[in-house]
C-alpha positions in Angstrom: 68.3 3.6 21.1 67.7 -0.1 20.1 66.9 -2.8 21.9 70.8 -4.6 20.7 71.9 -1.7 21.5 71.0 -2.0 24.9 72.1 -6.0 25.2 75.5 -5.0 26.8 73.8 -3.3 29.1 76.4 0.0 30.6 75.3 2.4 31.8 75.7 5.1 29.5 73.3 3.1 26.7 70.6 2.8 29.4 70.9 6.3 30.1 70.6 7.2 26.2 67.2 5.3 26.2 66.2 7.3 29.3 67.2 11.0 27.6 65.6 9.8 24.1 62.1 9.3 26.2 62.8 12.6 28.1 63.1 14.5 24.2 59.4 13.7 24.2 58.2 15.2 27.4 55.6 17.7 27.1 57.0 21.1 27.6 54.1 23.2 29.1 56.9 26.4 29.7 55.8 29.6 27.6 57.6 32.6 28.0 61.7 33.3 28.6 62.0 30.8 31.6 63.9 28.3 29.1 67.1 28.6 30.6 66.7 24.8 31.8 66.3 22.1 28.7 64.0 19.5 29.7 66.7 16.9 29.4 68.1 18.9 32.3 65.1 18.6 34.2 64.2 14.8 33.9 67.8 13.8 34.0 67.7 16.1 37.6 64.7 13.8 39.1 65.9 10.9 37.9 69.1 11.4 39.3 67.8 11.5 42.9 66.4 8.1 42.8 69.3 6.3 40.9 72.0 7.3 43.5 69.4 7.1 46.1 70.5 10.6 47.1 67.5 12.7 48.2 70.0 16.1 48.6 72.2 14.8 45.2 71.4 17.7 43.3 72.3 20.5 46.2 75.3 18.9 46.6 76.1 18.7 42.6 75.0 22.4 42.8 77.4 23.1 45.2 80.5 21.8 43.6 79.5 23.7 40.6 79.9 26.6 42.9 83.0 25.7 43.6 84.6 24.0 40.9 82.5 24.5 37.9 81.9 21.5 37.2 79.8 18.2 38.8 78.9 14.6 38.6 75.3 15.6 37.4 77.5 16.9 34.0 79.6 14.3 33.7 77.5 11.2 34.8 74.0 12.4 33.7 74.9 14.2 31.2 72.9 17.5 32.7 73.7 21.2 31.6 72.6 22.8 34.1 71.1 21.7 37.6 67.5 23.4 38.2 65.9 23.6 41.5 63.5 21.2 43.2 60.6 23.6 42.7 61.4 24.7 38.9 61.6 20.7 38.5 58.4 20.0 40.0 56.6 22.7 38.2 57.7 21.3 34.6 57.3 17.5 35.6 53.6 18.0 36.7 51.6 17.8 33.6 53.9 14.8 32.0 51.9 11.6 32.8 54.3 8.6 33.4 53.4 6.6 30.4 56.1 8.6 28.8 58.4 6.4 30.8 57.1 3.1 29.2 59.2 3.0 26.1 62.7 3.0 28.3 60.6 0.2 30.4 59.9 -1.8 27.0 63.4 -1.6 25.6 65.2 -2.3 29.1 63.0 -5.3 29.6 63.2 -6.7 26.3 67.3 -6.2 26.2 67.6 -7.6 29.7 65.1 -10.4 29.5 66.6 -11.4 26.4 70.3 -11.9 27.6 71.8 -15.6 27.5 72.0 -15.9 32.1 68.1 -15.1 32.0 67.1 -18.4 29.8 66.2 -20.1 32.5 63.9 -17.3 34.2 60.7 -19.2 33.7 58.3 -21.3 35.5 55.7 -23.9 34.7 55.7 -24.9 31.0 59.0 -23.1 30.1 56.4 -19.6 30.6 57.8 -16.5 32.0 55.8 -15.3 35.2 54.5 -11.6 35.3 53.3 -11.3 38.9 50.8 -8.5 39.1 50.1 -6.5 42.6 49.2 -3.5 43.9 50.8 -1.0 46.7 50.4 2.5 48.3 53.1 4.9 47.6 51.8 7.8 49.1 49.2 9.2 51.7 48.0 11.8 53.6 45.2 13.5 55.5 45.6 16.8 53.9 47.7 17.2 51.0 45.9 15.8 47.9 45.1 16.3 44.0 42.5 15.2 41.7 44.4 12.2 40.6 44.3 11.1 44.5 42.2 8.3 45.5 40.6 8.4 48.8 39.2 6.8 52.1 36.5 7.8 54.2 36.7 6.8 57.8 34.1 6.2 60.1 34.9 9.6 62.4 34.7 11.8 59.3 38.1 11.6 58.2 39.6 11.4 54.8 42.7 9.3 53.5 44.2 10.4 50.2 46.4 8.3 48.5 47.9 7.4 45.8 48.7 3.3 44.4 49.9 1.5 41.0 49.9 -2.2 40.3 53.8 -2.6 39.8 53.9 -5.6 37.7 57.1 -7.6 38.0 59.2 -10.4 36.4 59.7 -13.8 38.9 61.1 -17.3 38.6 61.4 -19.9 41.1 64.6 -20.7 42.5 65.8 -16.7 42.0 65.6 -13.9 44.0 65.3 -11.1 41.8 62.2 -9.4 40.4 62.5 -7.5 37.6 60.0 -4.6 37.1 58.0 -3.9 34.1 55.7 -0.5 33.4 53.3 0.0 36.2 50.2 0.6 35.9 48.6 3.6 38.3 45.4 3.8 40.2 43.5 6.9 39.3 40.4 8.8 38.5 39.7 7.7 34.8 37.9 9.8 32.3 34.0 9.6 32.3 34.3 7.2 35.4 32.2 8.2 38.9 33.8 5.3 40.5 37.4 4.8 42.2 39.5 3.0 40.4 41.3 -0.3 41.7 43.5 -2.6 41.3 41.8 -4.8 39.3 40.3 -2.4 36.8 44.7 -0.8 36.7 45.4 -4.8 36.0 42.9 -5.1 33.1 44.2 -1.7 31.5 47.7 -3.4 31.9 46.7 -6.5 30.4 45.2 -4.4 27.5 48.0 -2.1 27.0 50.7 -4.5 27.0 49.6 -7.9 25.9 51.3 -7.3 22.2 54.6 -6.6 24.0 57.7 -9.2 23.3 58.6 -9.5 26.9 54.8 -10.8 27.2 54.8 -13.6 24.7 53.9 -17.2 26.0 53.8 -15.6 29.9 51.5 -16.8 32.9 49.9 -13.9 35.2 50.5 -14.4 38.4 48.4 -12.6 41.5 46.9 -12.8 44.8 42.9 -14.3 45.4 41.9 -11.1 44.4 42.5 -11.5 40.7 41.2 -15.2 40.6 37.4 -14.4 39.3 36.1 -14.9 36.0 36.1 -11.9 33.8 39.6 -11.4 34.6 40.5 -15.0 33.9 38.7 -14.4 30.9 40.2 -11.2 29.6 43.7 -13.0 29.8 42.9 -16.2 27.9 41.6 -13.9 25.5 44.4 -11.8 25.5 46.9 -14.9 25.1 48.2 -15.2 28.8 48.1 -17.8 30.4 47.4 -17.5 34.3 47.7 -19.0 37.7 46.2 -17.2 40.5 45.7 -17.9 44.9 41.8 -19.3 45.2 40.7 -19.0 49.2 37.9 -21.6 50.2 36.3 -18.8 51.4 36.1 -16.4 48.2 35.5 -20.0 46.2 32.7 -22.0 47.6 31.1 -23.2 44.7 34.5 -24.5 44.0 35.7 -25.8 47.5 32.2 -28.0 47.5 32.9 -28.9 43.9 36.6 -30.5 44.8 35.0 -31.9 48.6 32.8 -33.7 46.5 35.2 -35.1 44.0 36.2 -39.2 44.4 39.5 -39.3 45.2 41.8 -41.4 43.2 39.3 -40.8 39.8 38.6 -37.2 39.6 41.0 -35.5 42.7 44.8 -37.1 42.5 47.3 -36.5 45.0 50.9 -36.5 45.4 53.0 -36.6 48.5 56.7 -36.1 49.0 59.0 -35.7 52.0 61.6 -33.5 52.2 64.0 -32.7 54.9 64.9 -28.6 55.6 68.2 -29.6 57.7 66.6 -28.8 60.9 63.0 -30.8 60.5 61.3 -33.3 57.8 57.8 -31.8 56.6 55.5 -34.1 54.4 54.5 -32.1 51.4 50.7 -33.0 50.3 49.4 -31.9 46.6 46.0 -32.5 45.7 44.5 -31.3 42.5 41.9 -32.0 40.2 41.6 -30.8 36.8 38.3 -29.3 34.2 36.3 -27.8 37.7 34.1 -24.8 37.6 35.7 -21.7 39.2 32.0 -20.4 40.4 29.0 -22.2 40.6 27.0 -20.3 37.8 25.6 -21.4 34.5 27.9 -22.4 32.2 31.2 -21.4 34.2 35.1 -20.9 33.4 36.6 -24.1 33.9 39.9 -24.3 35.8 42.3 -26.9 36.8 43.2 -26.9 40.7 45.7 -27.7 43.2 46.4 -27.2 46.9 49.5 -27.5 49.1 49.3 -28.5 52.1 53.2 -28.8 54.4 53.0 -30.5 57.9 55.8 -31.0 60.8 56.8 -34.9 61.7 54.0 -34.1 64.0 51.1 -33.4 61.9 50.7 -29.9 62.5 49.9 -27.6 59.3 53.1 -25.3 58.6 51.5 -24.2 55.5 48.2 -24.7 53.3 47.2 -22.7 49.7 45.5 -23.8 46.8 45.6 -22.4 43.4 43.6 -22.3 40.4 45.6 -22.5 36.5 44.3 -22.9 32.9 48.2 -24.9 32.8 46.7 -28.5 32.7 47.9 -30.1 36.4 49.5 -33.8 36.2 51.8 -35.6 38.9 54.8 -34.9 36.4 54.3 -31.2 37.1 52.0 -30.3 39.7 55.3 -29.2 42.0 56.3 -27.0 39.1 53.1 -25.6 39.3 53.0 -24.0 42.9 56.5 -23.1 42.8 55.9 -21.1 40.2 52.4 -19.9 42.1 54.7 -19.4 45.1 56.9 -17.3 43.4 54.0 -14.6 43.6 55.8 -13.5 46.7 58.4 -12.0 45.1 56.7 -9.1 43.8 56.5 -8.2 48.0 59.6 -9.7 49.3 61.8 -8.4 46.1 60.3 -5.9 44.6 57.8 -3.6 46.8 59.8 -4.6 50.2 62.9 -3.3 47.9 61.2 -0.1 47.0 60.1 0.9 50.5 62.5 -0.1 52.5 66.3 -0.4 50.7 67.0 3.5 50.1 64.6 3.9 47.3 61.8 5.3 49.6 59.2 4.7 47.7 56.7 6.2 50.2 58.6 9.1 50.7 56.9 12.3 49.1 59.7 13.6 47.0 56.5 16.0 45.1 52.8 15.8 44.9 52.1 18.4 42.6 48.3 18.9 41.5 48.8 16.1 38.4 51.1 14.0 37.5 53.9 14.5 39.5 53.9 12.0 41.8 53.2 8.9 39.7 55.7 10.8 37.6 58.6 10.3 40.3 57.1 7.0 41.3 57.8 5.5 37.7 61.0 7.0 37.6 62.0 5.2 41.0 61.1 2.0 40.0 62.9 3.0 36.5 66.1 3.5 38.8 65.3 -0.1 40.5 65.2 -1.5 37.1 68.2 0.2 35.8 69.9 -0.7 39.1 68.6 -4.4 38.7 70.0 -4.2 34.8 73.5 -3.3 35.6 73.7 -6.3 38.1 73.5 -8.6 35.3 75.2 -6.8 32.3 77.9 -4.5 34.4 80.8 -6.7 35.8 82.2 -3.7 37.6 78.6 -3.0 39.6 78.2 -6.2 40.2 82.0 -6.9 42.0 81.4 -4.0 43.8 78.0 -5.0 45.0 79.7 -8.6 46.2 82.5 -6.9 47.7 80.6 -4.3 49.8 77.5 -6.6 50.8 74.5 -4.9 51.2 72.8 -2.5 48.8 72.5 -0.2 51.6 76.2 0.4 51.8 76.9 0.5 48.0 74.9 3.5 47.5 76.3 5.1 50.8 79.2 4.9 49.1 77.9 6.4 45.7 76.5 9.1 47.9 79.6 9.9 49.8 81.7 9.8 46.7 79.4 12.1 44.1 79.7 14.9 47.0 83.5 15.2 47.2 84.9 13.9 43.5 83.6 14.9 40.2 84.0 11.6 38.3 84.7 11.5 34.4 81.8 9.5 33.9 79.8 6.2 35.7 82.6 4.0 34.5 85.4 6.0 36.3 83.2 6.4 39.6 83.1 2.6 39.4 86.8 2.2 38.3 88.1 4.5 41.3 85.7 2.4 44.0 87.2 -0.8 42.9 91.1 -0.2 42.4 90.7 2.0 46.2 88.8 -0.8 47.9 91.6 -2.7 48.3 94.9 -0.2 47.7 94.2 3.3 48.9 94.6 6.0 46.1 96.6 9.1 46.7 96.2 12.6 45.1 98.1 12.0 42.3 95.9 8.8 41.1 93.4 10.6 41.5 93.4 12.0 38.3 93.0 9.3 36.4 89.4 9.3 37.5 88.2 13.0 37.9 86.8 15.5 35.6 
């Protein structure tokens, strides 16, 4: 499958990239108990998270039972439906990386289409905002890919996390995800991993990509130190990070002591909300030392500061860049530094909390399964987020109905009672009976 293949964007071409990866899964199976093709078997896990439909495949199994036929056929292009255990057994040794490729080509295709030109921030630079998140833990159940807390009373924590790099722009409200990147036990390592040390392997592993060309990193105060600052100049990123006073104090005395007007510049402009007008203060200063060691990285700065018509602080952050800072664009600048929120607000807030359950243990398995299913729910997001732009049919349907929520109640609902031709049908039949109810005999024109 090629990447203008994948342009238009329907759902059948995004699926082909999908089964293509699947082909390459490692098949540990030995033996007779072949009956199940592995295309069956990824297309089966995947299928859950797409229609958000923990119990999809018991119900596709059940119309099988009945009719001999079902949507996980006709829509996903499965032979036959295995069971949840048979599916977790085969799935545990295939590490998520496999997954990458169908990330790589989506995100290229997508990122490349005419609607996203403008999905950039400061310097015309697309913003990869980088983050990690839990997805999974427990007291008891664990594996050795686990990471792991010990509490003051003797307790454990396992759990499991992945930096889940995303796609953001000022002024929209979508994040699009790219390959995550987990938090595990590496090879010849006595130390936990972290979120830092996942970002750098990111960073390594993906810096040649096209969808990372001429990009600015964004993250949190955690990723605002030197070595990492480092690695992505070196790596040709640019970056643009949150920088505490606190976590900075070679750097906060540095800009106290500045002279303002020569060395620190500041900008202020007014704006009015429609209910209040807040004065919105820049200062910045540009070539200062990030730490106060011997020959240091140097950084340019800024710092936002909002107040109320009566002086009191709504909001304050400052930010260090290697984007040079000017009056022109310092606005531009923590916009696009702001825009770091998305990767919570849009994208890990989506994942937990709008029917993709996320933090729901769907397997653990004593490997790779759970990172396994993890990637291929944020696979599903990304699909989902895909056919938004490129499907006109998904995207009325998602205006008309409202909330994500209710679309895929509706997919749910559907999938249990009809066995659709294909996706296009299901999509055809939800929009022509949204409005005009159809009866037995129009049926047809959308069923297997």
């Amino acid at each position: 499958m090629t990447v203008n293949a994948l342009i238009m964007g329907d759902f059948e071409s995004l699926r082909g990239a999908l089964v293509k990866a699947i082909a390459a899964f490692p098949d540990k199976r030995t033996g007779s108990n072949l009956q199940y093709s592995m295309q069956d078997i990824g297309m089966a896990a995947f299928s859950v998270f797409f229609t958000q439909s923990p119990s999809f495949l018991a119900h596709q199994q059940s119309m099988v039972d009945r009719k001999g036929l079902s949507n996980a056929k006709t829509v996903f292009g499965m032979g036959k439906i295995p069971t949840d255990n048979h599916i977790r057994s085969v799935l545990d040794p295939v590490s998520p990386e496999h997954l990458t490729p169908v990330f790589d080509q989506l995100n290229q295709a997508l990122l490349g289409r005419d609607e996203l030109k403008d999905f950039v921030g400061i310097n015309e630079t697309r913003l990869i905002a980088l983050d990690g998140t839990w997805y999974f833990s427990s007291d008891n159940i664990h594996c050795d890919e686990c990471s792991s807390i010990e509490h003051a009373n003797g307790t454990i924590t396992h759990y499991h996390s992945a930096v889940t790099p995303v796609v953001v722009a000022p002024g929209h409200k979508v994040a699009i995800p790219l390959p995550p990147e987990f938090i595990r036990p590496q090879d010849g390592k006595k130390k936990q991993d972290c979120e830092i040390n996942a970002s750098k392997r990111w960073i390594e592993q993906h810096k040649d990509k096209p969808y990372c060309k001429n990009s600015t990193i964004l993250g949190d105060d955690l990723y605002s130190k030197t070595p990492f600052c480092k690695q992505l100049l070196d790596s040709g990123f640019h970056f643009l990070f949150v920088c505490k006073p606190d976590s900075h104090k070679g750097l906060t005395d540095w800009i106290n002591g500045l002279k303002f007007g020569k060395d620190l510049a500041e900008k202020v402009v007014h704006r009015w909300t429609g209910k209040i007008r807040e004065t919105w203060t820049y200062r910045f200063a540009n070539h200062v030392p990030l730490t106060d060691m011997d020959e240091p990285l140097m950084v340019n700065w800024c710092e936002l500061t909002i107040t109320n018509e009566k002086g009191q602080v709504l909001y304050r952050n400052a930010f260090v860049t290697d984007h040079s800072i000017t009056d022109e664009n310092v606005e531009m600048v923590v916009e696009s530094g702001r825009a770091r929120w998305k990767i919570e607000n849009e994208n890990n807030n989506t994942l937990k909390t709008k029917g993709y359950h996320l933090e729901h243990n769907f397997g653990h398995g004593k490997q790779n399964l759970s990172s396994l299913l993890a990637a291929m729910n944020i696979l599903a997001f990304l699909f989902h987020t895909f056919l938004e732009f490129s499907d006109g049919k998904y995207k009325d349907l998602r205006r008309k109905l409202g909330a994500r929520k209710r679309f895929f109640e509706h997919i749910r609902a559907l999938t249990c009672y009809i066995c659709f031709r294909n996706w296009d049908r299901m999509l055809d039949f939800m929009i022509e009976s949204y409005d005009n109810p159809i009866d037995s005999e129009d049926l047809a024109k959308y069923s297997a």
